[in-house]
MIVEX-130297 format. One record per residue (C-alpha): residue in one letter; x, y, z. Coordinates in steps of 0.05 Angstrom, whole numbers, plus 5000, padded with zeros to 4 digits. Each point is the difference from the previous one (the first is absolute). Example, Ala and Ser with C-alpha at 12.3 -4.5 7.8 and 13.67 -1.06 7.14 Angstrom:
a524649105156;s502750694987;
This chain:
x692353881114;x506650414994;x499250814980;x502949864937;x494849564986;x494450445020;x502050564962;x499949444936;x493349835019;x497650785004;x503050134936;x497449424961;x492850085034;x500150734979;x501249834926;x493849525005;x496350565028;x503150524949;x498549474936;x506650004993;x500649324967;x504449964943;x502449295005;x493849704994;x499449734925;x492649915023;x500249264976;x505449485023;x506750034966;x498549464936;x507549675006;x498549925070;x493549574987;x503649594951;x504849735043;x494649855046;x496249734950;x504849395005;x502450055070;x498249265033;x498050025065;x493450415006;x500149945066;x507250275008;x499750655056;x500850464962;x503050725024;x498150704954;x504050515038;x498250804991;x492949714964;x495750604993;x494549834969;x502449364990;x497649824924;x504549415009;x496249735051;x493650034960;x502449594951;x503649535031;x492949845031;x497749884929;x506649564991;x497149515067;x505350235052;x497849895059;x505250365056;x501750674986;x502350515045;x500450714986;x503950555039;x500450784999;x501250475043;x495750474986;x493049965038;x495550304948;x503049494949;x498749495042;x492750265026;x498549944926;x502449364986;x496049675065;x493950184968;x502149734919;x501749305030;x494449985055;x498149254986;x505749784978;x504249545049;x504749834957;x502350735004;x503050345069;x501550705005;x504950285039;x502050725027;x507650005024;x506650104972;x503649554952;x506650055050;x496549735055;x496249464978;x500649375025;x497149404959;x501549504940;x499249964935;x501549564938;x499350614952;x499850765010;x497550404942;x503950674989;x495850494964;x502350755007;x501649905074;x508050054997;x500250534956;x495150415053;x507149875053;x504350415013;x506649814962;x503449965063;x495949475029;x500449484940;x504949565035;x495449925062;x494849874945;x503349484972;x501849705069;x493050095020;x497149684934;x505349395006;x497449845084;x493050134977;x501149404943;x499249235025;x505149484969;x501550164927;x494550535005;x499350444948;x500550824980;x495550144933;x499150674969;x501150654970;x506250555013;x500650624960;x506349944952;x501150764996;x500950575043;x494850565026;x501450794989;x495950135054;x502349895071;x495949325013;x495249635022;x500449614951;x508349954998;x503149684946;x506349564985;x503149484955;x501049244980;x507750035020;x497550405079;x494849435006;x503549474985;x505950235053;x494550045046;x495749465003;x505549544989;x502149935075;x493849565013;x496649884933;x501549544939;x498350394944;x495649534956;x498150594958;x500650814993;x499150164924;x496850624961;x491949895011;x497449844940;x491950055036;x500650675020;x494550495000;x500650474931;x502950585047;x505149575034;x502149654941;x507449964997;x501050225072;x499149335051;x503449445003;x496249235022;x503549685058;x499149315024;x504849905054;x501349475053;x500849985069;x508449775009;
């Protein structure tokens, strides 16, 4: 694991430690679990990047997916998460970085993950999300449609930076105001539903 990475992993781990979880909605994100309400192929591999406590997870379980794997960096996270899906296969939990992982997916699941990035690693995000993605594979989420006060994590941005972004290596199917959002996001994320180029 590079330095860079390690010092991610120590400051992440310490904001588990510290409580200091701000991003977590504490249920998973509804306009999330709508789209996957209708997405095909339960037994798609699925990849939820940055999960936390992974509420998506949870109920995608309820929804009869049955290959799910979930990745964060951050050892007590993941500690945590070992023992919430103890029993269920269809769920493997991962400790590593999302920049060096190595496997295939049909979907990956972006749920307050990019926005935890450094601004100045989004294009090796979306290079990384793209190799990650099998054949017309697919990006699903949430991005914040405003900007932070705050130095971040979380960092913000905007419909017009995204779309200059992700279009290198994504069709963009869809990235329009969230009309799901949780009360204190309202007006503030956009949905995206984009495909692998």
């Amino acid at each position: 694991m590079h330095t860079d990475n390690l010092k991610d992993q120590e400051y992440w781990n310490r904001r588990w430690e510290n409580r200091e979880t701000g991003w977590d909605i504490g249920t998973a994100a509804p306009a999330i679990m709508e789209y996957m309400k209708h997405y095909p192929n339960r037994n798609a591999p699925i990849l939820i990047p940055g999960c936390g406590n992974a509420h998506e997870a949870a109920s995608l379980l309820k929804f009869g997916f049955t290959n799910i794997t979930l990745l964060d960096i951050a050892p007590l996270a993941v500690s945590g998460l070992h023992i919430k899906f103890s029993g269920f296969p269809e769920i493997r939990t991962l400790c590593e970085d999302f920049f060096e992982h190595r496997e295939h997916y049909d979907l990956i699941i972006e749920q307050t993950f990019f926005c935890a990035i450094p601004p100045g690693r989004r294009k090796e995000y979306v290079l990384k999300a793209g190799s990650l993605l099998n054949e017309n594979g697919k990006l699903i989420g949430l991005l914040f449609n405003r900007l932070f006060e705050q130095d971040g994590p979380p960092y913000g941005g905007s419909a017009e930076e995204y779309q200059s972004l992700f279009s290198c290596c994504f069709q963009i199917q869809k990235m329009e105001t969230c009309t799901k959002s949780i009360p204190p996001r309202a007006g503030t994320e956009l949905f995206i539903e984009l495909i692998k180029k």
